[in-house]
VOPAGU-2260 file (C-alpha; in pm, 1 decimal, decimal comma):
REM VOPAGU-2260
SITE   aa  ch    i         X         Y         Z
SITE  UNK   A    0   10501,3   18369,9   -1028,8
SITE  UNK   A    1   10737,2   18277,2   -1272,8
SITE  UNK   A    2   10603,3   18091,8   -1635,9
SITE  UNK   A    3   10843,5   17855,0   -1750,5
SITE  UNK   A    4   10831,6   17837,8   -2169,4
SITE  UNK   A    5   10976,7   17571,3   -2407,8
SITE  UNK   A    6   11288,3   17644,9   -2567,7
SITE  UNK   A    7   11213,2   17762,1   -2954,9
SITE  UNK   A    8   11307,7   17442,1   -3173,8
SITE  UNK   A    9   11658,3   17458,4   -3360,0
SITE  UNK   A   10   11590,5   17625,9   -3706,6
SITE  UNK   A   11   11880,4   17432,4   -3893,1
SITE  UNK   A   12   12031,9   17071,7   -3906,8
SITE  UNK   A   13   12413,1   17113,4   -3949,5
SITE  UNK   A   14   12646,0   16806,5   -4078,9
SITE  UNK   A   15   13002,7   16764,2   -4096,5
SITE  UNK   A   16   13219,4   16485,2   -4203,2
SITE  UNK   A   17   13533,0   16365,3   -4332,4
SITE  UNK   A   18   13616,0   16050,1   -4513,9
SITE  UNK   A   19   13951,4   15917,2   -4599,5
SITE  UNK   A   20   14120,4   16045,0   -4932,1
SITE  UNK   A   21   14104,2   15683,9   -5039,2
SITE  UNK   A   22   13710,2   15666,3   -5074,3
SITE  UNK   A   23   13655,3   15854,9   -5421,9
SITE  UNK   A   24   13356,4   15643,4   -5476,3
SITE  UNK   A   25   13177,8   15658,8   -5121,2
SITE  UNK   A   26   13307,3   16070,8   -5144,0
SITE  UNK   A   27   13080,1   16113,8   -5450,1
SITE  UNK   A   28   12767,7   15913,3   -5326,8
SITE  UNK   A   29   12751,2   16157,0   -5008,5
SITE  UNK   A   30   12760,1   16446,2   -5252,1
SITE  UNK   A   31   12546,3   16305,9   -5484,6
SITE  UNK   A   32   12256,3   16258,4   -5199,2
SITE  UNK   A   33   12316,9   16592,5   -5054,9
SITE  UNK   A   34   12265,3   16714,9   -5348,2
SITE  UNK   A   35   11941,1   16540,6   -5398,2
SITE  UNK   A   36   11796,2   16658,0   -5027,2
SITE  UNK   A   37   11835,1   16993,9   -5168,6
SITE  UNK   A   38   12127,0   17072,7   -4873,0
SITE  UNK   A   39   12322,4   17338,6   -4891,2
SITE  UNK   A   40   12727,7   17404,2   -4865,4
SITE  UNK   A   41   12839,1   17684,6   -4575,4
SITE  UNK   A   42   13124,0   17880,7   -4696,1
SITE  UNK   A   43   13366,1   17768,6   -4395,1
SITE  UNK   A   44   13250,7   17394,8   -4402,6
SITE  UNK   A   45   12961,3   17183,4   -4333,0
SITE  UNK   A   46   12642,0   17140,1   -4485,2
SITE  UNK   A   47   12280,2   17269,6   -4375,4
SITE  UNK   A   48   11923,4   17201,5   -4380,9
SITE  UNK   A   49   11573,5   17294,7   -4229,3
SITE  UNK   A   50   11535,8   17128,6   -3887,4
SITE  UNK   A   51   11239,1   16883,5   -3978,5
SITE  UNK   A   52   11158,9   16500,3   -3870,3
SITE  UNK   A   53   11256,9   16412,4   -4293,9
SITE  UNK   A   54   11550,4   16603,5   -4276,6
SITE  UNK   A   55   11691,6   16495,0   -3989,8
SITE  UNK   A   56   11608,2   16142,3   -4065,7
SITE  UNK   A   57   11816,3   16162,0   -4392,5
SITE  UNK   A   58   12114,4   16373,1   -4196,3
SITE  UNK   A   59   12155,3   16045,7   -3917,6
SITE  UNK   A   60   12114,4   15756,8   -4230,8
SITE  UNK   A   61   12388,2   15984,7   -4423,9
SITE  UNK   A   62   12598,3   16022,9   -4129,1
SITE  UNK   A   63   12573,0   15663,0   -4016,2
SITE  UNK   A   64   12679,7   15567,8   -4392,6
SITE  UNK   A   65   12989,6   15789,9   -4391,6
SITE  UNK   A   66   13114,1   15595,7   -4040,4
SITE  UNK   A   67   13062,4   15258,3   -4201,9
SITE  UNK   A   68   13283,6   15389,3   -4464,6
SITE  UNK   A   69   13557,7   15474,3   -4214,9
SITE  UNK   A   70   13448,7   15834,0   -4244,3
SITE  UNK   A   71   13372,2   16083,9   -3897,2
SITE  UNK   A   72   13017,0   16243,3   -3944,5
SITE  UNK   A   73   12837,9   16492,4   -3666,7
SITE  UNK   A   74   12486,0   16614,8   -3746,2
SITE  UNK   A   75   12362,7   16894,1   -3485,9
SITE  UNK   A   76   12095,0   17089,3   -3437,4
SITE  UNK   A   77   12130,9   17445,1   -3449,1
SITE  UNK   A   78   11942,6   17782,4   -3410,2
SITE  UNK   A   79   12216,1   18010,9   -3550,0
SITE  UNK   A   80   12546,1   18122,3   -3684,9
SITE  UNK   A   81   12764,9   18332,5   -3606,0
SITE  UNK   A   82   12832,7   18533,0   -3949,0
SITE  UNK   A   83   12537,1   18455,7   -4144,3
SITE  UNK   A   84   12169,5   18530,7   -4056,8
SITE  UNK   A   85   11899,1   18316,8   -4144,4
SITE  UNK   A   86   11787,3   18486,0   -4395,0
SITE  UNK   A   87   12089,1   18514,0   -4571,0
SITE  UNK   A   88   12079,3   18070,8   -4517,4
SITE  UNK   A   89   11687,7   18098,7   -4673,0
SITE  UNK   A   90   11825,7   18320,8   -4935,7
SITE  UNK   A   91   12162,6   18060,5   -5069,8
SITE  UNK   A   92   11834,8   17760,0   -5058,6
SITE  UNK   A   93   11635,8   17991,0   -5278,7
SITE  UNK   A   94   11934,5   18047,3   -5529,3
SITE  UNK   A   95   12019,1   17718,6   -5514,2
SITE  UNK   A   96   11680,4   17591,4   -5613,0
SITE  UNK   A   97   11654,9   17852,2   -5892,8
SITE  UNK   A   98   11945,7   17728,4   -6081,0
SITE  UNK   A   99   11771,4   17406,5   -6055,3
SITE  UNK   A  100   11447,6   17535,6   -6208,3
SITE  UNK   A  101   11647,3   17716,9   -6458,9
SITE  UNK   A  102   11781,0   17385,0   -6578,3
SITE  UNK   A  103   11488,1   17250,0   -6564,1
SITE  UNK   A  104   11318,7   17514,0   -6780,5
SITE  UNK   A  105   11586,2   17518,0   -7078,6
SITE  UNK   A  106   11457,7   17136,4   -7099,6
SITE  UNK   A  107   11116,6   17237,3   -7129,1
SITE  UNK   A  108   11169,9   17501,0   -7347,7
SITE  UNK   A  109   11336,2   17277,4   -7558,4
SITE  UNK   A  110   11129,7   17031,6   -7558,7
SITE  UNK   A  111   10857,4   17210,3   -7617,5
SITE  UNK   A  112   10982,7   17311,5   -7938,1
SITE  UNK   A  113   10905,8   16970,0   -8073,6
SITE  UNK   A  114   10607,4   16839,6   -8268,6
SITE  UNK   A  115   10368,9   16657,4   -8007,9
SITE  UNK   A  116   10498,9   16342,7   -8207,9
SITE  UNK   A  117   10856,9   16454,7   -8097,4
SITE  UNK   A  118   10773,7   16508,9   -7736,5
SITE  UNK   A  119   10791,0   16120,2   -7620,6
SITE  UNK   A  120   10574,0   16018,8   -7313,5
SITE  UNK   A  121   10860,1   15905,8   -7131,4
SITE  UNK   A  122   11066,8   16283,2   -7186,1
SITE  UNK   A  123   10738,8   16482,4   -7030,8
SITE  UNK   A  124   10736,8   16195,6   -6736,9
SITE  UNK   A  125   11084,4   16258,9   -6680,1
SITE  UNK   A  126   11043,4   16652,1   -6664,5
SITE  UNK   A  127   10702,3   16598,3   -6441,8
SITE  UNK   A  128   10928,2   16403,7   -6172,4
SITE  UNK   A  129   11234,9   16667,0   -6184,7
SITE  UNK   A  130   11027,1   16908,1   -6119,4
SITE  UNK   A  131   10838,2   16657,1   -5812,5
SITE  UNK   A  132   11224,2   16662,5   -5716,2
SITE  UNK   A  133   11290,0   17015,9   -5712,6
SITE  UNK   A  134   10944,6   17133,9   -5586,0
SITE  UNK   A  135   10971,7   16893,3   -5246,2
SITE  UNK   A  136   11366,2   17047,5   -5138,9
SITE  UNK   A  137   11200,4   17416,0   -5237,8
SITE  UNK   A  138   11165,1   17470,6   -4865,0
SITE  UNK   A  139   11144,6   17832,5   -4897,8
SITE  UNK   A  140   10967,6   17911,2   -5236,8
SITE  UNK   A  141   11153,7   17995,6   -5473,5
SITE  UNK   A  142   11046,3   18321,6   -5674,5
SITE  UNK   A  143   11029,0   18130,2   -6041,4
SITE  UNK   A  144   10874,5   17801,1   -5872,2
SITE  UNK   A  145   10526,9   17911,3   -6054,8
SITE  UNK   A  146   10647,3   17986,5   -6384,6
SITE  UNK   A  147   10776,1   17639,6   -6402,1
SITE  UNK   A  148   10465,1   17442,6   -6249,9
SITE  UNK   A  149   10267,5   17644,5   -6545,3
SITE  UNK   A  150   10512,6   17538,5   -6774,5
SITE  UNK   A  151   10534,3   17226,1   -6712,0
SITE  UNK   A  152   10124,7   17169,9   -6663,8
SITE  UNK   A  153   10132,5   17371,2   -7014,4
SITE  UNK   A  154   10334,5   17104,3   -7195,4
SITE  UNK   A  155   10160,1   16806,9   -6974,4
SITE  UNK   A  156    9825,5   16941,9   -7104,1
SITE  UNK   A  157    9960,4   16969,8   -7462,4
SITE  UNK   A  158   10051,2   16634,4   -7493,0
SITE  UNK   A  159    9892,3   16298,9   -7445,9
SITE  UNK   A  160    9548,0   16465,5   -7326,1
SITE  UNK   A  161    9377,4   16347,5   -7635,1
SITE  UNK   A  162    9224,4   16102,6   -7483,8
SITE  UNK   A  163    9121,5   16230,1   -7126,0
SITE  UNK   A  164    8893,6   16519,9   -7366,5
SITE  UNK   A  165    8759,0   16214,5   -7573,7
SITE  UNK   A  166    8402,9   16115,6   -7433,7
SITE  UNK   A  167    8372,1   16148,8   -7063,0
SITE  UNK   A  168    8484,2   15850,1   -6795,9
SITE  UNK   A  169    8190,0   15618,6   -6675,8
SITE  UNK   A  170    8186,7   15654,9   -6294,2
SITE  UNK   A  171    8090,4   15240,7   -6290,4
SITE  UNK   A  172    8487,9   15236,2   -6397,6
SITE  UNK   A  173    8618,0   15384,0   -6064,6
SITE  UNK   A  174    8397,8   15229,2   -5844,2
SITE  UNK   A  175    8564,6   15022,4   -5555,5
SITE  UNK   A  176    8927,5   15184,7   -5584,5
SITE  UNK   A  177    9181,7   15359,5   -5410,3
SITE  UNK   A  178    9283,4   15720,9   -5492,4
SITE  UNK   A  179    9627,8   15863,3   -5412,7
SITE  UNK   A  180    9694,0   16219,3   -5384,6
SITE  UNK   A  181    9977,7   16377,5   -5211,5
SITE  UNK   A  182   10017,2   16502,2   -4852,9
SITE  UNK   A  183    9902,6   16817,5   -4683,2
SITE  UNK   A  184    9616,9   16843,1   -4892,0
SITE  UNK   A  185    9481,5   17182,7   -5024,4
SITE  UNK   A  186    9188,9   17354,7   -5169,6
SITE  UNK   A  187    9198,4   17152,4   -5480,9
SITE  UNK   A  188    9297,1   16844,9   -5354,1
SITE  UNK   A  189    8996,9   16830,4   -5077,2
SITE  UNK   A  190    8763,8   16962,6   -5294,1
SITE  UNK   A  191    8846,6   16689,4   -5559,4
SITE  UNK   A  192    8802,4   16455,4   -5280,7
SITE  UNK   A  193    8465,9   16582,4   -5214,0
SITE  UNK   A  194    8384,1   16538,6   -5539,4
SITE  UNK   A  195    8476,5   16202,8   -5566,7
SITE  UNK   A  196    8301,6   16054,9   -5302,9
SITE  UNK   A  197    7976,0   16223,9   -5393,6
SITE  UNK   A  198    7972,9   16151,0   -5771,9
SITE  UNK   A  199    8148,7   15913,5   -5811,3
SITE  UNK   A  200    8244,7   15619,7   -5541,5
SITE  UNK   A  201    8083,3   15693,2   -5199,2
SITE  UNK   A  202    8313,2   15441,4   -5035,9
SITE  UNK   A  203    8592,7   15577,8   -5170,4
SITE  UNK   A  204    8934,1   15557,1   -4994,1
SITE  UNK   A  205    9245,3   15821,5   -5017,8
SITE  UNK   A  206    9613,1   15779,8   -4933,0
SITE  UNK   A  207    9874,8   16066,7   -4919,1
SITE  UNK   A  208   10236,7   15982,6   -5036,8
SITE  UNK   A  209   10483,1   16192,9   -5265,2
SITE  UNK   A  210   10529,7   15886,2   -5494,3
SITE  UNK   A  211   10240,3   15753,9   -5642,1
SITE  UNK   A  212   10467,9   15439,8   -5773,2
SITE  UNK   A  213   10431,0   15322,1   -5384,3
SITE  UNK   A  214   10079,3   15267,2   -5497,7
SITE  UNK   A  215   10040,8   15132,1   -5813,3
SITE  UNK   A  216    9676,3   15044,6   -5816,2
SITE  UNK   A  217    9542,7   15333,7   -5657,8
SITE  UNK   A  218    9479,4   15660,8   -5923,7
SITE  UNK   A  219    9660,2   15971,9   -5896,1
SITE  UNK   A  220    9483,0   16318,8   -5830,5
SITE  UNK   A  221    9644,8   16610,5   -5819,8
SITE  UNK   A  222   10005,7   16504,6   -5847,4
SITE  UNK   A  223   10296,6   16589,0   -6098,4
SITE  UNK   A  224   10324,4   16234,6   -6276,7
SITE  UNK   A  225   10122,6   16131,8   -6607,7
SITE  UNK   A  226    9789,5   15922,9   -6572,6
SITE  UNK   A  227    9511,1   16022,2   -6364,6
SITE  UNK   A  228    9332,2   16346,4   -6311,4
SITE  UNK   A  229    9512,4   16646,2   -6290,4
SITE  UNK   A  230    9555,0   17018,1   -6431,0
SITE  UNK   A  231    9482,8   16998,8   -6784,9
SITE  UNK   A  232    9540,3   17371,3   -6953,7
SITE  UNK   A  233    9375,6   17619,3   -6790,8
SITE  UNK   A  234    9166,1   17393,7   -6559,8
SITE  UNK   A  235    9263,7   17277,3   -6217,3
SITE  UNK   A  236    9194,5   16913,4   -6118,2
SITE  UNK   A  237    8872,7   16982,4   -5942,8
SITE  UNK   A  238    8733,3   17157,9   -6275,3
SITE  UNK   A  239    8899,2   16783,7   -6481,9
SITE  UNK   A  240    8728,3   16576,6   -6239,3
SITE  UNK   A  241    8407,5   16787,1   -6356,9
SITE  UNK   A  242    8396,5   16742,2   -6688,3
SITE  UNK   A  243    8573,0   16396,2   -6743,3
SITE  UNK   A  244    8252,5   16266,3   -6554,8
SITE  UNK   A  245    8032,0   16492,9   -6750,3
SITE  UNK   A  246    7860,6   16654,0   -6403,7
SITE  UNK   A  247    7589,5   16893,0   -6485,0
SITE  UNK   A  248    7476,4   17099,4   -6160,9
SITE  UNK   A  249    7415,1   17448,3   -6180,1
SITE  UNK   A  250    7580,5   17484,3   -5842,2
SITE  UNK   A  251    7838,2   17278,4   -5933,3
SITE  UNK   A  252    7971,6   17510,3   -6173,0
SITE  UNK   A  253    7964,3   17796,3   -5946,0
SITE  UNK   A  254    8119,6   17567,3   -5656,6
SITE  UNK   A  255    8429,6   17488,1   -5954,4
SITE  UNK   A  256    8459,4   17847,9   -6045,1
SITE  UNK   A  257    8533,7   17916,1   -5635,2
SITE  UNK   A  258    8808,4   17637,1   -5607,8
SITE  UNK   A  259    8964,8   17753,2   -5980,0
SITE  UNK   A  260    8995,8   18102,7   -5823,3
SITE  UNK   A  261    9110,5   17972,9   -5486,2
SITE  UNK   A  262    9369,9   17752,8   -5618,2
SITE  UNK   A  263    9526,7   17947,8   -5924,0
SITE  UNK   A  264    9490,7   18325,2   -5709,9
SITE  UNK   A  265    9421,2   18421,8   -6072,3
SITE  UNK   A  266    9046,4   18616,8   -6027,3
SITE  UNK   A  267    8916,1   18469,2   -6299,7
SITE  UNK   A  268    8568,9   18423,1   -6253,5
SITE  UNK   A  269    8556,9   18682,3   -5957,6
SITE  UNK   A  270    8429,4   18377,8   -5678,8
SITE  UNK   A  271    8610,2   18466,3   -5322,7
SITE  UNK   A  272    8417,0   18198,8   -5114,9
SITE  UNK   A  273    8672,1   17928,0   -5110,9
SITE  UNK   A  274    8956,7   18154,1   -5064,3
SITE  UNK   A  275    8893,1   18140,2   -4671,6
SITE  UNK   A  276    8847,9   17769,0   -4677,4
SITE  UNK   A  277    9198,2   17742,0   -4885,8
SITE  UNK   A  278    9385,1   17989,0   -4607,2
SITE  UNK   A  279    9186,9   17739,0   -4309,7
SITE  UNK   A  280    9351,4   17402,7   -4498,0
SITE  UNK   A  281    9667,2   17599,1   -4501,2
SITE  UNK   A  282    9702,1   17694,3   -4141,0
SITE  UNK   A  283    9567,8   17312,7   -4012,1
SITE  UNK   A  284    9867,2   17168,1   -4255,8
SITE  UNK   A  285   10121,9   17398,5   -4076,5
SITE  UNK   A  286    9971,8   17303,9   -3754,8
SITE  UNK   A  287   10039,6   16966,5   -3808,3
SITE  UNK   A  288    9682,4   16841,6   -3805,5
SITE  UNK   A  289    9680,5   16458,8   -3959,5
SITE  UNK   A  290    9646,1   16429,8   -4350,2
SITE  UNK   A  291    9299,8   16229,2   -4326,3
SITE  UNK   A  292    9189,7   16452,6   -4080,5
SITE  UNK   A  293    9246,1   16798,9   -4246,5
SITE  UNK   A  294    9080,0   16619,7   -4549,7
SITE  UNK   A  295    8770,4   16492,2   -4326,2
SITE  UNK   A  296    8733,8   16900,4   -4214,0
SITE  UNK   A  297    8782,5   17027,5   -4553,2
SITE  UNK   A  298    8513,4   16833,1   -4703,1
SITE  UNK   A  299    8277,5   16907,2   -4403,2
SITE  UNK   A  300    8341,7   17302,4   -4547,5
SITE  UNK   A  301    8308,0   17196,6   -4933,7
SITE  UNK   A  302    7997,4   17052,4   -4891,3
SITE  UNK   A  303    7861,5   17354,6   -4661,0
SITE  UNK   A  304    8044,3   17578,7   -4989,3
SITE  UNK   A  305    7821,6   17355,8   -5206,7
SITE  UNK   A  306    7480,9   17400,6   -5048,5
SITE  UNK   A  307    7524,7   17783,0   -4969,4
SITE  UNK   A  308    7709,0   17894,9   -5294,7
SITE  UNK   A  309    7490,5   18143,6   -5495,4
């Protein structure tokens, strides 16, 4: 008896093109959004990147662009090639998006340089969304990706937080509104969630979307742009949510310690029981399991964290 099994799915997305010598202009607006889907160039021709439903999406609009223009444009599926391995193809993304981090961090270096009157809202904003930019074409993890999210939380935290540590939020202000947080939710992000609906809006709702400006009435948790709740210094945004609302509960504080430990992998309050739940979220996100559904089963497992921490 013979088992028949379903071909492995193509690990790259390959496109090619040409486009007459005439079209300068159309020439540099291909480069200029392959540049910005984070694909990369293959030394005999071509460009490359990760077979996903996103990916491939933005390979057929680009292709079907470059044929309006007159251009020829082929985008293919592939599992291999011939001279280069795929990890030496994971290896050019991960130098690729290191020289874009490196960029990135002379800004922030120089930036931070500045007095906090210096560092204008709109120049941390601007470094907060590179760094969105960067982080969603990292498809392989760059080893310096990290450094830069601390660096850039760092200067966040440092300036225009004034506010957020003056008083503590009424809860009566958030009641009745949408929350926006982005997708494949983790440790932080579901625990935050848990939080909110049990301290502070019980009918809250959530939506998941990379670009919180798609929502501009709902408040941003968790995500790289100013306003809302967030990291702020050493805390994640489970441990802001905490004490902008001024929560006192015993439990509570050992339940944040769990998720600070779980989220920055830093040991520093010694709590291991949320690192299971964190490497659960994980492996439902790369399973494909629905946004609103890994955040449903999450909080199920917060809340049992919550009544069993000691």
């Amino acid at each position: 008896m013979s088992v028949s099994r379903k071909p492995q799915p193509a690990s790259w997305l390959f496109l090619v093109f040409t486009l007459p010598t005439a079209k300068a202009s159309e020439r540099v607006g291909v480069w200029r959004k392959l540049q910005r889907y984070g694909a990369v160039a293959l030394p005999a021709s071509g460009y490359v990147l990760p077979n996903n439903s996103m990916n491939q999406e933005r390979f057929e609009w680009l292709a079907t662009s470059i044929r309006s223009s007159k251009g020829q444009a082929a985008v293919a599926q592939v599992w291999s090639f011939d001279e280069l391995r795929n990890e030496q193809i994971e290896h050019m993304f991960n130098e690729a998006r290191t020289r874009e981090y490196q960029v990135l961090e002379k800004e922030l270096k120089k930036l931070a340089k500045l007095s906090n009157r210096g560092k204008s809202e709109p120049g941390v904003v601007r470094l907060k969304r590179r760094l969105q930019q960067i982080v969603e074409i990292d498809f392989f993890g760059s080893s310096i990706r990290a450094r830069i999210e601390e660096a850039v939380g760092r200067l966040a935290s440092d300036h225009g937080t004034e506010k957020e540590r003056e008083g503590k939020k009424n809860p009566k202000d958030y009641v009745g509104r949408a929350w926006i947080t982005r997708p494949q939710p983790g440790i932080d992000r579901v625990s935050s969630a848990w939080l909110i609906l049990r301290y502070i809006d019980p009918h809250a709702k959530f939506a998941f979307d990379k670009d919180p400006r798609r929502h501009p009435h709902a408040i941003p948790f968790d995500m790289f742009n100013a306003g809302g709740f967030g990291h702020v210094g050493n805390d994640c945004t489970f441990e802001t949510l905490v004490k902008s609302f001024g929560i006192k509960d015993s439990r509570m504080r050992l339940v944040s310690q769990a998720i600070h430990d779980a989220d920055f992998a830093d040991e520093q309050f010694g709590r291991t029981e949320a690192l299971g739940i964190d490497r659960i979220l994980d492996g439902w996100n790369k399973q494909g399991v629905a946004n609103e559904e890994v955040l449903r089963r999450g909080m199920e497992m917060i809340e049992g964290l919550y009544n069993g921490i000691r």
